[in-house]
C-alpha positions, 0 to 999 in steps of 0.5 A: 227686620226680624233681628232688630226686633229682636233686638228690641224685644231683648233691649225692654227685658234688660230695662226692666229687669235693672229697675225692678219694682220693689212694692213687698213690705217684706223686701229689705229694698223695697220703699215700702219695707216695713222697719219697725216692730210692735208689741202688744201685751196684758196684765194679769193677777200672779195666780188663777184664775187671772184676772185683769188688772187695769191703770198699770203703767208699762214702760219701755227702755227705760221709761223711753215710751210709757203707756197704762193698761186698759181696763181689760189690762191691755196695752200696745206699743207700735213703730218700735225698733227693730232690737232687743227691749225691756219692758217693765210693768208697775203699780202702786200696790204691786210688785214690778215686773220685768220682761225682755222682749227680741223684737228684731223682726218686723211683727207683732210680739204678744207678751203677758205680765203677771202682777204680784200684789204686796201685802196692804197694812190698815188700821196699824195701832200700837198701845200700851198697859201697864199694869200694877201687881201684887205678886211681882210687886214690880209693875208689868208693861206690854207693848199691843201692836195690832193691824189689819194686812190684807193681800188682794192675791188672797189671805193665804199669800201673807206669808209674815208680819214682823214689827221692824224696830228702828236701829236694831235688828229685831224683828217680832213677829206678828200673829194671825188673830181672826179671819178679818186679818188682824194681826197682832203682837204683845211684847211684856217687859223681859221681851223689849229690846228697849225700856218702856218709857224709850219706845214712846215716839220711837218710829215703828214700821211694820214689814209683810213679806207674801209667799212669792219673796215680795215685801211692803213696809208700812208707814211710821207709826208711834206709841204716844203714851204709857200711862202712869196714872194708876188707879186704886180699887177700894171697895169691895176689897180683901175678900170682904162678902158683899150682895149679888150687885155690889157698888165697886168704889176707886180713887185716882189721881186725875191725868194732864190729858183726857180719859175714861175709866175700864171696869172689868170684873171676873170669878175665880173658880179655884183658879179658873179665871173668867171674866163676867162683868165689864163697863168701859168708858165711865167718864173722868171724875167718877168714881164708882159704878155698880155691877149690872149683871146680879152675881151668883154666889162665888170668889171674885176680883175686879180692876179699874183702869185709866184709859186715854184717848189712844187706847193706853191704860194703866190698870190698878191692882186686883181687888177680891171680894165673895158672894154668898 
């Protein structure tokens, strides 16, 4: 009696050790086995402090799954395989960044991207002056390139500005001019890898590069005119002796295309240029305008210039007269 009981006994352990059941997640045999992996991550800015950056689209393997950052800059992959993934982060105005991620264990894998923002071009202008001369007699011409470039990581990422020009591998660098960042180039003849009259419609692009090796290009921007239309200053003129609010007289011959005329008046001290007088936007037809501002006795000179509505110009020669 006691040995069939035994053998009883003996007969549910050997049962229920074959079919064990298997309800841990972490055992491979178990139907509740957990096979997939997920990652969770942020984007931040490139430097401290960071801060988060929102409506980044983060992709895995190749575009596979995409998701965007939240307004904190966080974002959630689940039910991933369980391999090796490649994530990568981007946003218009910033440089890509790539991760590689060993998601080959069934957990949560925590990554942070660090977003490197490009340079940002506003406001990209590209001018013309030509200038007639007494001494060269040949006439001057510079080509005035100035843009705004700004960089949310902070002014100081800039590294450089360069005007890129087409076909050709120069590259003229662009100055920093004030704290608002405005850059600015002026290139005079001798300077231009090209003729003056060549570089009108020529597609321009402007290259910034920041301090982590990035770059952005801007967009194509054009020199639409130089202006050939110069003016003559008449009157005063030759070092003649006038009053203290002399009428300053010109001619010109009136361009194909609208324009004002730019009246800038300066004192010469011995060679000491300063400009102390100027009137911009004197409408088309006029040809003469009286200074202002009562002038002390002294040398001085004055131009007149045609503008159009681009902001080139042709400016006569230089005109003196005296105060006494």
């Amino acid at each position: 009696m006691y040995r069939l009981h035994f053998f009883f006994l003996l007969s549910i352990f050997l049962w229920q050790c074959s079919d064990p059941t298997r309800d841990n997640p972490l055992d491979p045999l178990s139907p509740h086995y957990n096979h997939y992996s997920a990652i969770e991550g942020v984007v931040w800015s490139f430097y401290p402090p960071y801060r988060s950056i929102a409506d980044v689209v983060v992709s895995v393997d190749s575009d596979r799954l995409q998701t965007l950052s939240d307004e904190n800059g966080r974002f959630f992959f689940q039910r991933l395989g369980k391999s090796n993934h490649t994530l990568v982060a981007s946003r218009e105005g910033y440089a890509p960044d790539t991760l590689f991620v060993d998601a080959s264990q069934a957990e949560v894998h925590k990554i942070e991207f660090h977003l490197d923002a490009l340079p940002t071009f506003f406001d990209i202008r590209a001018t013309s002056r030509h200038i007639s001369r007494w001494w060269p007699t040949t006439d001057l011409y510079i080509l005035d390139i100035r843009a705004v470039v700004r960089d949310e990581d902070g002014p100081t990422d800039i590294q450089t500005v360069y005007l890129k020009w087409p076909g050709n591998a120069q590259m003229d660098t662009l100055q920093l001019s004030d704290l608002n960042g405005q850059y600015r180039l002026a290139l005079g003849n001798k300077k231009l890898p090209l003729p003056p009259a060549d570089i009108v419609g020529l597609p321009l692009r402007l290259v910034a590069t920041d301090r982590p090796g990035h770059e952005n290009i801007s967009d194509v921007f054009f020199l639409h005119r130089i202006v050939q239309e110069i003016p003559v200053a008449l009157s005063p003129r030759g070092l003649e002796t006038t009053g203290g609010s002399p009428m300053l007289k010109w001619s010109a011959t009136p361009p194909a295309f609208s324009y004002t005329f730019w009246v800038q008046l300066f004192r010469d001290d011995s060679g000491v240029v300063t400009e102390v007088w100027e009137k911009k936007d004197i409408p088309a037809g006029q040809d003469s305008i009286a200074v202002t501002t009562p002038l002390p006795g002294g040398v001085y000179f004055w131009t007149v210039a045609v503008v159009d509505g681009f902001g080139n110009s042709g400016r006569s020669k230089e005109a003196a007269f005296q105060v006494q």
